[in-house]
C-alpha positions in Angstrom: 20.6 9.6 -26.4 24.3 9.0 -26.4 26.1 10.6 -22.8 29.9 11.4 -22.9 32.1 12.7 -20.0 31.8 16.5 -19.1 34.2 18.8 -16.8 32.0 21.0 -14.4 33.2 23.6 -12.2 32.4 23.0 -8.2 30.4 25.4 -6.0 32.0 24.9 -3.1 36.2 24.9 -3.8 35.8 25.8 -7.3 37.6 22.9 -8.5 36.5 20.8 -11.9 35.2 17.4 -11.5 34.1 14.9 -14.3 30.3 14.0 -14.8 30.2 10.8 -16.3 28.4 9.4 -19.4 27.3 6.6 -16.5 26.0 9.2 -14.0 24.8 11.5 -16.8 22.8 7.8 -17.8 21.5 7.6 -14.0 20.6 11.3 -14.2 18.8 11.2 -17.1 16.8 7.5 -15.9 15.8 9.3 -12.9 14.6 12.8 -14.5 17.0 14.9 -12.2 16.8 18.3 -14.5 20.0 19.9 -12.8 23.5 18.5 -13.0 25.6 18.5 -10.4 26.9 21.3 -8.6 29.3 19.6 -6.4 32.4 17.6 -6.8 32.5 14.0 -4.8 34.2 15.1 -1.9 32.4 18.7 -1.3 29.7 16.7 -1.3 30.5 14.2 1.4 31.8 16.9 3.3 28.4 18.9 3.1 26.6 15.5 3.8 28.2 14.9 6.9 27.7 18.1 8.3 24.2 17.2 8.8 24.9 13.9 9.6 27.6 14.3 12.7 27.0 11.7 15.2 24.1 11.9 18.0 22.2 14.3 15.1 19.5 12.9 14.6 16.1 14.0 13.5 15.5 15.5 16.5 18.4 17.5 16.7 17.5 19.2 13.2 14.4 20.4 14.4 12.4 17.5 13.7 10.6 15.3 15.7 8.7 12.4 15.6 4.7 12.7 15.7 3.7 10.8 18.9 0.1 10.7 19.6 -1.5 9.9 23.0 -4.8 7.3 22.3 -6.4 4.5 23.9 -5.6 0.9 22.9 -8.8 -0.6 20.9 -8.4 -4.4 22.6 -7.5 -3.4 26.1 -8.2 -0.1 26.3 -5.5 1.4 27.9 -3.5 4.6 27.4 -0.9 4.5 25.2 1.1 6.5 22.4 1.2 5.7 18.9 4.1 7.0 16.4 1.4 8.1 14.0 -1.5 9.7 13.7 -4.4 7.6 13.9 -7.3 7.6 11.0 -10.9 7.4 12.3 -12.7 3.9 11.9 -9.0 1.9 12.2 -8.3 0.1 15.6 -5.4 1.4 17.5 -3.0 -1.3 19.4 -0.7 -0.8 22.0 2.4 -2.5 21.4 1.2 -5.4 23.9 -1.8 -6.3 21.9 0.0 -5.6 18.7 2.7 -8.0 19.1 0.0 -10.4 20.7 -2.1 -10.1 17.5 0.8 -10.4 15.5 2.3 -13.7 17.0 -0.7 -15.9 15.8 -0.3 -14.8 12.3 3.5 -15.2 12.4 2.9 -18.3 13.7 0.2 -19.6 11.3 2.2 -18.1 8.4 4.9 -20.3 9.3 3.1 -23.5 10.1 1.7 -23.0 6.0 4.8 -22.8 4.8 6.1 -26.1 7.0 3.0 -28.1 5.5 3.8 -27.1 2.2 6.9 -28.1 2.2 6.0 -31.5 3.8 3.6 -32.0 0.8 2.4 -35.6 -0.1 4.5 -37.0 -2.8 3.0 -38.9 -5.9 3.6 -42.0 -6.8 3.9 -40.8 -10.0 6.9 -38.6 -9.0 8.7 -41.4 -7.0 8.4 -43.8 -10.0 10.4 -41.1 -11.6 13.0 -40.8 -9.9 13.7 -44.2 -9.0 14.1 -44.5 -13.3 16.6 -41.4 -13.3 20.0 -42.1 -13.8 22.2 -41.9 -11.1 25.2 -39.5 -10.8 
């Protein structure tokens, strides 16, 4: 399918603004069925009406599920950003970031050791033969 530039008409001011054979392209990749109704800088404008500074999620009406539970390790009270699943352990951030540590840690000490590998003598034979540079 070959794309080539088109002039729309803006919602907003009413202006005409190009849609690109290069957005038309991305359009068409990402299945959006509707071009676009607004010109680049209506649309920032509208954007950043919701987005004013200290607007957050909260401020448009939504908030953040928080869910009071019971730590499965240590068992004390705690809130979780999520809602928990029945038969999956629930962590506090304490024992979270305790459980979390050794695996960091063991993940890393892998990755030392392999790159400390024993080399063979097959490989350092080698290289002493390459041609310096």
């Amino acid at each position: 399918m070959e794309f080539v530039d088109r002039l729309l008409t803006c919602a907003d001011c009413g202006g005409e603004f190009i849609f690109t054979a290069g957005e038309q392209l991305f359009f068409f990749d990402k299945q959006f069925k509707n071009d676009p109704k607004r010109c680049k800088p209506c649309k920032s404008k509208r954007a950043g009406a919701s987005l004013r500074p200290g607007a957050g999620p909260a401020a448009a009406g939504l908030s953040r599920t928080e869910t009071r539970t019971h730590c499965s390790e240590c068992g004390i009270e705690t809130t979780v950003p999520f809602k928990p699943t029945q038969g999956r352990p629930v962590l506090c951030r304490q024992c979270f970031q305790s459980k979390r540590a050794p695996a960091v840690a063991a993940a890393t000490a892998e990755l030392v050791a392999a790159d400390r590998a024993p080399v063979s003598s097959e490989l350092i034979a080698a290289a002493a033969q390459a041609p310096q540079a």
